[in-house]
VMD Tcl script that draws the C-alpha trace (Angstrom):
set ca {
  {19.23 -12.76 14.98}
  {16.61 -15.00 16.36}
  {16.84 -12.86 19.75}
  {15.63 -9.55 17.69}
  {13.27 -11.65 15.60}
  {11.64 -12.40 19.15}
  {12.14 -8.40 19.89}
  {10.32 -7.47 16.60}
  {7.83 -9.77 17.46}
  {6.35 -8.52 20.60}
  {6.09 -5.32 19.24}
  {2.43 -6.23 17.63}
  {2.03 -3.22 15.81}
  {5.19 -3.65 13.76}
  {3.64 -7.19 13.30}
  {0.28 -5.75 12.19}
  {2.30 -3.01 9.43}
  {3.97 -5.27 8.05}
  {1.26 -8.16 7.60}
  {-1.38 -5.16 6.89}
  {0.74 -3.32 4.38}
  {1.93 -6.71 2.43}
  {-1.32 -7.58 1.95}
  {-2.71 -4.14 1.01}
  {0.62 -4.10 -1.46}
  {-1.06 -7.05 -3.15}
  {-3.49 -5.07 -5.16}
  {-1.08 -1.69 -5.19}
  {1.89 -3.85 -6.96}
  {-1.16 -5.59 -9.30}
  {-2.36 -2.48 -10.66}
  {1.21 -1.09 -11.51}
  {1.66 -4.46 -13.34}
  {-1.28 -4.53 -15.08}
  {-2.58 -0.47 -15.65}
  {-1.06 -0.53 -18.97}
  {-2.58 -3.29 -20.43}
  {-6.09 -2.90 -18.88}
  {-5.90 0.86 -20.62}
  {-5.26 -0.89 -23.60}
  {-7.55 -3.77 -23.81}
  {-10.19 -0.87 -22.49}
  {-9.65 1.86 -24.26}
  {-8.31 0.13 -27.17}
  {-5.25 2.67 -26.74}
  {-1.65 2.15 -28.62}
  {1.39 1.50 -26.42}
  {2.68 5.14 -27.41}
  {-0.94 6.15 -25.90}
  {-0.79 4.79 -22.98}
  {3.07 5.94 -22.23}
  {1.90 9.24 -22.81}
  {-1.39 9.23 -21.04}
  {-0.64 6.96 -18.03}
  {3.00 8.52 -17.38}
  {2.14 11.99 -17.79}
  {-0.89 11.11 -15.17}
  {0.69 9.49 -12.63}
  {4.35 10.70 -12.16}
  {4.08 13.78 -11.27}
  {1.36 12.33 -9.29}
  {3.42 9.39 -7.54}
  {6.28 12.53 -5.97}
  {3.94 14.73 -5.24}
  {2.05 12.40 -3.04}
  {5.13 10.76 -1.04}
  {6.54 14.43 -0.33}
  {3.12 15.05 0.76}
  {2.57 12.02 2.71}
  {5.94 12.67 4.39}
  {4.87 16.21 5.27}
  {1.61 15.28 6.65}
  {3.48 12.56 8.76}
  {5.66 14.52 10.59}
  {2.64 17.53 10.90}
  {0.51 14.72 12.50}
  {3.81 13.13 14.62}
  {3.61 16.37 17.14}
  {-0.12 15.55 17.98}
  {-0.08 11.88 18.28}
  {2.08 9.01 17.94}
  {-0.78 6.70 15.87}
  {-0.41 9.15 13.52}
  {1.38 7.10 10.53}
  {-1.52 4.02 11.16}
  {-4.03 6.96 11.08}
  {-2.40 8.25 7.62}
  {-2.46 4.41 6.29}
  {-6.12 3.77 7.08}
  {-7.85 6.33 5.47}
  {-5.33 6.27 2.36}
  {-5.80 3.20 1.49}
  {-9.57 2.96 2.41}
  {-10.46 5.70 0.12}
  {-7.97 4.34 -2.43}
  {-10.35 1.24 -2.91}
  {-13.80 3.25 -4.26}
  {-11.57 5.61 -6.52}
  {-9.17 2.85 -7.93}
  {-12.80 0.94 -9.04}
  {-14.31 3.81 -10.45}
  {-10.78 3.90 -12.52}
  {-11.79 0.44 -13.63}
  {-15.09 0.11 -14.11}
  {-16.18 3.85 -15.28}
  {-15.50 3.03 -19.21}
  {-14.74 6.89 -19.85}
  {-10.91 7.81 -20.73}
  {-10.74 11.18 -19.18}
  {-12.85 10.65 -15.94}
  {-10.38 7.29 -15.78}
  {-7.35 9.44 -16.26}
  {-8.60 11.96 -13.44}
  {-9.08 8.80 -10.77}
  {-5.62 7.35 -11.60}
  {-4.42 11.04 -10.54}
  {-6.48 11.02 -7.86}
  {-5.43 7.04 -6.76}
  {-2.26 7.56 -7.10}
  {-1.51 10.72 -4.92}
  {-3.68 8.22 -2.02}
  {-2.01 4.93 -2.78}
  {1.33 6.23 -2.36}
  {0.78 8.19 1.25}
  {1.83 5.31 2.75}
  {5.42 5.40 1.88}
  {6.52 7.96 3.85}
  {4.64 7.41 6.71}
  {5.14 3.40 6.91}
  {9.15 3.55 6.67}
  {8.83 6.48 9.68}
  {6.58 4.34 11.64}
  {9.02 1.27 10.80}
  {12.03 3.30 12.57}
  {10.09 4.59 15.41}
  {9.09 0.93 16.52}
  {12.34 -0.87 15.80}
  {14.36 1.77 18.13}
  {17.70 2.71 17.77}
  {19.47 -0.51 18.10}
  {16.92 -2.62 15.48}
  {16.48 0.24 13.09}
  {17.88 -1.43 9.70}
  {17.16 -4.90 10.35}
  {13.96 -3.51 10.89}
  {13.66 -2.15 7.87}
  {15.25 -4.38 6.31}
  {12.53 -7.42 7.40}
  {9.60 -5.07 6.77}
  {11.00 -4.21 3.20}
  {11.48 -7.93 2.38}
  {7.65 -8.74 3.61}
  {5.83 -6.39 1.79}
  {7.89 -6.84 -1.49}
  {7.55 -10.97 -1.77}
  {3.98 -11.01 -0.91}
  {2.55 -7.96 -2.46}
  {5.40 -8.01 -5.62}
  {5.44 -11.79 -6.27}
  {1.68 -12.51 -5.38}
  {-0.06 -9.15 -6.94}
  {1.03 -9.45 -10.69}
  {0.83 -12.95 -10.81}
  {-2.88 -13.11 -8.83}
  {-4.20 -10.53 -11.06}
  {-3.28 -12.42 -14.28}
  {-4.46 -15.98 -13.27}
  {-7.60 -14.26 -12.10}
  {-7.69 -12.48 -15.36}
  {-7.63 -16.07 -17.21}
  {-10.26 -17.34 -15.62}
  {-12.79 -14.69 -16.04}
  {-11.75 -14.58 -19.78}
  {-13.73 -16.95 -21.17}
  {-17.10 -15.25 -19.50}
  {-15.97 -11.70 -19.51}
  {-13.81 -11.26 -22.56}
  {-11.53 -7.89 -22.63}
  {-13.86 -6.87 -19.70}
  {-11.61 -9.91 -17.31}
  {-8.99 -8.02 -16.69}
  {-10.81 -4.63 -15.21}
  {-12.88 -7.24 -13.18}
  {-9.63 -8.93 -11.78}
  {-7.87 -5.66 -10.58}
  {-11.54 -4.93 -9.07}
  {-10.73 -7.90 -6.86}
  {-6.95 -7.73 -6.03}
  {-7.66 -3.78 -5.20}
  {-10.16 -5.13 -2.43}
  {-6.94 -6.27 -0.73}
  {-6.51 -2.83 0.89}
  {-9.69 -3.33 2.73}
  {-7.98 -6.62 4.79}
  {-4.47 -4.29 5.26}
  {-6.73 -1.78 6.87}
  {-8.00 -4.34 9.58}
  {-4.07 -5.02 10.36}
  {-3.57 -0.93 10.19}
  {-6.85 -0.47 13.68}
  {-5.13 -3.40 15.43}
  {-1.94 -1.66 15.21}
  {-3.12 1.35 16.91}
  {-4.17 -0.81 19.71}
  {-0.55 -0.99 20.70}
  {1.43 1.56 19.23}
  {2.33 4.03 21.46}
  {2.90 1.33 24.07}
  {5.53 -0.61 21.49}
  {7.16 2.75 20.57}
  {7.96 3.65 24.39}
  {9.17 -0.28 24.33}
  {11.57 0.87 21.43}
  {12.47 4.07 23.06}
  {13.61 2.21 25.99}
  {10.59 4.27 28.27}
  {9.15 0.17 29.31}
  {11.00 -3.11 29.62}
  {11.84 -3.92 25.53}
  {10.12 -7.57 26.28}
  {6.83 -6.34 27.54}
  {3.93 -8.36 25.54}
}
mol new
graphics top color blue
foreach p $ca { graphics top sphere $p radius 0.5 }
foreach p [lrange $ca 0 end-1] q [lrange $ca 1 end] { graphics top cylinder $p $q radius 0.2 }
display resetview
């Protein structure tokens, strides 16, 4: 175990994904946490509302975008390797600007349209992340791989995004009012800016740690 921890670890790009997309995952897992309430609290919409609104808005949107994103991954693939950290970056850079204008634009159908539209670009990443994920762990590493990458993103962006959002949500209370919690998503959704930073370095070494995995260079090589 500890000898394919060290493997893992050389390979900086798989480093960089999984730091870059836990962090990112921060404000992705704080939004689906807290959507419902902030559209009620907001909007002063029912809980029958919002099921109906929110759902019909974003499911179809959620598998539309990771067949998509899966599509575009493997189009991209047969041009160039960085492909998948190429995919990532602009995802969930232009995720950030339409997720606030969700937030902050205090209109129900414009805020309805940029959930659709933040939804089809936050989940891109799904596809593309688990391929990149396989490519870099080679065929030996493949599901520990996974398997480390999977348990990463999930404690730090599932048990730190809710629970960030809602202390930050208390805090601004007092000043803000119902306005709090629309301020504190504003801030965990910033997250995706410091997963993008993680997403360039990776492409720094990428193709070199995927010929590593392949088996193409020495497996140890820095």
């Amino acid at each position: 175990m500890a000898s394919t921890l060290r493997t893992l670890w050389r390979r900086r790009s798989y480093v960089h994904l999984c730091v870059g997309l836990a962090i990112a995952a921060i404000g992705s897992y704080g939004q689906l946490a807290w959507t419902p309430t902030f559209l009620m609290r907001s909007y002063h919409l029912s809980t029958a509302q919002v099921g109906g609104y929110y759902s019909a808005a974003v499911g179809p949107a959620t598998l539309l975008s990771i067949f998509l994103g899966g599509a575009l991954n493997d189009w991209l693939l047969k041009r160039r390797k960085s492909s998948p950290l190429w995919i990532l970056t602009v995802t969930f850079g232009v995720t950030i600007p339409v997720s606030l204008v969700f937030l902050l634009v205090h209109h129900l159908s414009l805020a309805m349209s940029m959930a659709v539209a933040a939804t089809v670009l936050g989940s891109f990443w799904i596809a593309p992340s688990y391929a990149l994920v396989q490519s870099l762990a080679g065929p030996t590493l493949r599901a520990t791989a996974a398997a480390i990458f999977m348990m990463i993103v999930n404690i730090v962006g599932l048990g730190l995004g809710p629970y960030l959002t809602g202390l930050l949500s208390d805090a601004l209370s007092v000043r803000f009012g119902d306005q709090a919690l629309a301020l504190s998503l504003s801030v965990v959704t910033a997250t995706g800016g410091l997963g993008v930073i993680h997403f360039v370095m990776a492409m720094r070494t990428v193709e070199a740690d995927m010929a590593a995995a392949e088996g193409t260079i020495p497996r140890d090589q820095p």
